[in-house]
PyMOL commands that place a pseudoatom at each C-alpha (Angstrom):
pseudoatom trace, name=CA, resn=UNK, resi=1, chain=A, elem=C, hetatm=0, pos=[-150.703, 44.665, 129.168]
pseudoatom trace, name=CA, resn=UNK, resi=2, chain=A, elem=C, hetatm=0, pos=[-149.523, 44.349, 125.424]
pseudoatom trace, name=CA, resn=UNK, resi=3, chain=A, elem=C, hetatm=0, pos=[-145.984, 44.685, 124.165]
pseudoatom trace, name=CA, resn=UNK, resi=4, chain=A, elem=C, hetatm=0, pos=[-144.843, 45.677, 120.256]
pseudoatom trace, name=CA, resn=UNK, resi=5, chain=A, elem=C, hetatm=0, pos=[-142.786, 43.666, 118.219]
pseudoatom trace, name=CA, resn=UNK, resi=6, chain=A, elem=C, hetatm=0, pos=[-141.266, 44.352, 115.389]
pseudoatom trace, name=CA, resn=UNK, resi=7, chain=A, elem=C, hetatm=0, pos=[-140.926, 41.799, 112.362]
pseudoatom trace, name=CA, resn=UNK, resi=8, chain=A, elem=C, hetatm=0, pos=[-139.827, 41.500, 109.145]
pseudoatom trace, name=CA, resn=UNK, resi=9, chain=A, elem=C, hetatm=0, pos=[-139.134, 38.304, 106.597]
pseudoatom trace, name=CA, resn=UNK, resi=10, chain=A, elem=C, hetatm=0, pos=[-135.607, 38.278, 105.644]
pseudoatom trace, name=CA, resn=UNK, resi=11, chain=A, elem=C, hetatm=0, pos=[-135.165, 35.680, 102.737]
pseudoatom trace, name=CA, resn=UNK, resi=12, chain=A, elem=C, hetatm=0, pos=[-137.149, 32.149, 103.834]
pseudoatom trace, name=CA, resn=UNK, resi=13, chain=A, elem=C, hetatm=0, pos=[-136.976, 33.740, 107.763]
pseudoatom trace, name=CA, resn=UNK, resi=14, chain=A, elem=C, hetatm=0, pos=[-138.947, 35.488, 109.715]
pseudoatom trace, name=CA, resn=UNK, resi=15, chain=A, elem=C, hetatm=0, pos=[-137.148, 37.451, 112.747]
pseudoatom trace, name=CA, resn=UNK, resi=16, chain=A, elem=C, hetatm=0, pos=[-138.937, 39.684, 115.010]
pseudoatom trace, name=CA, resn=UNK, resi=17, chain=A, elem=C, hetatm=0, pos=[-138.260, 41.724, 118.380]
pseudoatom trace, name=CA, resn=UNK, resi=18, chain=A, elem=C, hetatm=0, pos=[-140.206, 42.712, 121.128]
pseudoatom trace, name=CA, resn=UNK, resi=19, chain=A, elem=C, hetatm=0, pos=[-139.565, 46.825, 121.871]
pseudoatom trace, name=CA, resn=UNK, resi=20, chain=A, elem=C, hetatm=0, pos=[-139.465, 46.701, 125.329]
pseudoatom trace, name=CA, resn=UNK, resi=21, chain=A, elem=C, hetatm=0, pos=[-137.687, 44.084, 126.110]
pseudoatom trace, name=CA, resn=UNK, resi=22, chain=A, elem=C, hetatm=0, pos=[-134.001, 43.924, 125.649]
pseudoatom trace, name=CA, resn=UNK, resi=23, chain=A, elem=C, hetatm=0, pos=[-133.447, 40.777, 124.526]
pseudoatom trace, name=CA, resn=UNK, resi=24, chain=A, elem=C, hetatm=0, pos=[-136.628, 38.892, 123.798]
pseudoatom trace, name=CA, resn=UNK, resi=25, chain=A, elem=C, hetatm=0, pos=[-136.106, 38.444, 119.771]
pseudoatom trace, name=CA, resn=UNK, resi=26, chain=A, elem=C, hetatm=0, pos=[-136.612, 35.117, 118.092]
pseudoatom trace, name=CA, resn=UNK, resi=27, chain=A, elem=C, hetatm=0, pos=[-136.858, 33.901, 114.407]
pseudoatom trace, name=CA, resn=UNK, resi=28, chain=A, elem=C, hetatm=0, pos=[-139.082, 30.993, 112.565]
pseudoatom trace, name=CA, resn=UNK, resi=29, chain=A, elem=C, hetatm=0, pos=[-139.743, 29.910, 109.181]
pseudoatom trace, name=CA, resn=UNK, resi=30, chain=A, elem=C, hetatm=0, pos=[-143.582, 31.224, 109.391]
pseudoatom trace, name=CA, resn=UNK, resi=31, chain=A, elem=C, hetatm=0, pos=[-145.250, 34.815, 110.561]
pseudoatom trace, name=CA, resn=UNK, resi=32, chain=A, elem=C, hetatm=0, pos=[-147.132, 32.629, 112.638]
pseudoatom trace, name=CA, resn=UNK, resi=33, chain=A, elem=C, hetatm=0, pos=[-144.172, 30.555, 114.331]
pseudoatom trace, name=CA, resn=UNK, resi=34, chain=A, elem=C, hetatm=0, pos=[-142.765, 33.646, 114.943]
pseudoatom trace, name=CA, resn=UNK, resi=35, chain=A, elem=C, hetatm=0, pos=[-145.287, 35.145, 116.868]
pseudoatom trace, name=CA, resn=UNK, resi=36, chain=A, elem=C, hetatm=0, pos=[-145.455, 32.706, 119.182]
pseudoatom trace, name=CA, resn=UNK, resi=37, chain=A, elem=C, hetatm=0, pos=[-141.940, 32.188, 119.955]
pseudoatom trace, name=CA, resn=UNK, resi=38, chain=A, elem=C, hetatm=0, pos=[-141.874, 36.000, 120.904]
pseudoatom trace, name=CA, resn=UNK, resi=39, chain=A, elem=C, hetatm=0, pos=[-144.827, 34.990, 122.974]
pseudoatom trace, name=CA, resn=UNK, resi=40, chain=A, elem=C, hetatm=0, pos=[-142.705, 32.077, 124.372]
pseudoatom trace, name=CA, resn=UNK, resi=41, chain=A, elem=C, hetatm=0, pos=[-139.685, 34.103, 125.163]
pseudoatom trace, name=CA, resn=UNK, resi=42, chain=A, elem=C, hetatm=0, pos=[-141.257, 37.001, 126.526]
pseudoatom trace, name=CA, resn=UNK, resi=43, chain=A, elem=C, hetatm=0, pos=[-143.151, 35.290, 128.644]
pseudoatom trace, name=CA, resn=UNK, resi=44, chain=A, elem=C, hetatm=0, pos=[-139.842, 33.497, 130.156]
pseudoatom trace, name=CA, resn=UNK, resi=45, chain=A, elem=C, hetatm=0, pos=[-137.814, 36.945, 130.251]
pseudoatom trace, name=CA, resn=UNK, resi=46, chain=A, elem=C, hetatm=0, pos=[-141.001, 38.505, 132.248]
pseudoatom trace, name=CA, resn=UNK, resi=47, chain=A, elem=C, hetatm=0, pos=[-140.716, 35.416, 134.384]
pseudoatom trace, name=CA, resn=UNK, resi=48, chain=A, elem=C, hetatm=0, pos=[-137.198, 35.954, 135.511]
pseudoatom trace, name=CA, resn=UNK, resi=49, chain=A, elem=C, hetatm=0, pos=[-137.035, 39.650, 135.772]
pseudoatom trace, name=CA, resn=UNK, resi=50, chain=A, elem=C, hetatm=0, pos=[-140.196, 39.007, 137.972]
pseudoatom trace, name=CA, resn=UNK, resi=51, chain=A, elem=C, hetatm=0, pos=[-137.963, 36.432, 140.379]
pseudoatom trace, name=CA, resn=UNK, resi=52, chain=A, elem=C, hetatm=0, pos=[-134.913, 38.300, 140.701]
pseudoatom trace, name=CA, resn=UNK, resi=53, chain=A, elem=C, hetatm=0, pos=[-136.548, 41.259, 141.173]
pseudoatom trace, name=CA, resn=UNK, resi=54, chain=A, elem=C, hetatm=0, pos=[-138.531, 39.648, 144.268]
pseudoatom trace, name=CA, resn=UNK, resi=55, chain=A, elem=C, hetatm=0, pos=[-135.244, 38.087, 145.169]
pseudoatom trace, name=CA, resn=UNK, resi=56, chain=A, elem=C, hetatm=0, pos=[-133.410, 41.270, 145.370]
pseudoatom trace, name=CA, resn=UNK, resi=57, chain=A, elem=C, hetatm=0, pos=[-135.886, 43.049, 147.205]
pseudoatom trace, name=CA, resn=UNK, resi=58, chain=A, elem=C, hetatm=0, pos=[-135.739, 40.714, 149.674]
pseudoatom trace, name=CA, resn=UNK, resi=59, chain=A, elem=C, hetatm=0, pos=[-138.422, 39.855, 152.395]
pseudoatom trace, name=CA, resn=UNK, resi=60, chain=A, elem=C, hetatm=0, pos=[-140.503, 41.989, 152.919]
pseudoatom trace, name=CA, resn=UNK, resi=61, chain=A, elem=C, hetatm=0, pos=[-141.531, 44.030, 149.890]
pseudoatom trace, name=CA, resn=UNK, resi=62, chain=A, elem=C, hetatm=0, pos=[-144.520, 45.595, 148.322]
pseudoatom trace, name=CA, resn=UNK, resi=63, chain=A, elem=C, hetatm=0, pos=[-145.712, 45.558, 145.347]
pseudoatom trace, name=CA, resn=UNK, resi=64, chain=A, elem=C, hetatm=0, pos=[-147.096, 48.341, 143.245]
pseudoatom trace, name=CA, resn=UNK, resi=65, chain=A, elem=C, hetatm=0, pos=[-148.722, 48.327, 139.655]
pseudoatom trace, name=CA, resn=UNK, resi=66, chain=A, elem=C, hetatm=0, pos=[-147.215, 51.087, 137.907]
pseudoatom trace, name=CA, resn=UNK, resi=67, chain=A, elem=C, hetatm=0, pos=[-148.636, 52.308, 134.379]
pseudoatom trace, name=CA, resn=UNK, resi=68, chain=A, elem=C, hetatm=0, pos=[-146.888, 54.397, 131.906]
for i in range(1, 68): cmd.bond("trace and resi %d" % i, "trace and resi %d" % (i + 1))
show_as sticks, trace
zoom trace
């Protein structure tokens, strides 16, 4: 599964977003750094949307792999 983010340098900064993921945005002095903090964070978002979606569903649930 890959997800797009959109960056930009502003200045000495880079920022960058991921598209799909409200939220997940993060900012470092290199491209690189950058890149990998959006890794970081969306990693960690997917993580907790994952666990309170399990925890809302409640026991038990399927799961289903949907693709767009």
């Amino acid at each position: 599964m890959a997800f797009n983010a959109v960056v930009r340098q502003d200045g000495e900064w880079w920022i960058g977003w991921v598209e799909e993921v409200p939220g997940v945005n993060s900012q470092a002095e290199t491209r690189e750094e950058l890149l990998e903090n959006l890794r970081e964070a969306l990693g960690e978002a997917l993580e907790l949307n994952r666990e309170e979606a399990r925890k809302s569903a409640g026991s038990p649930f399927e799961e289903v792999s949907i693709v767009p």
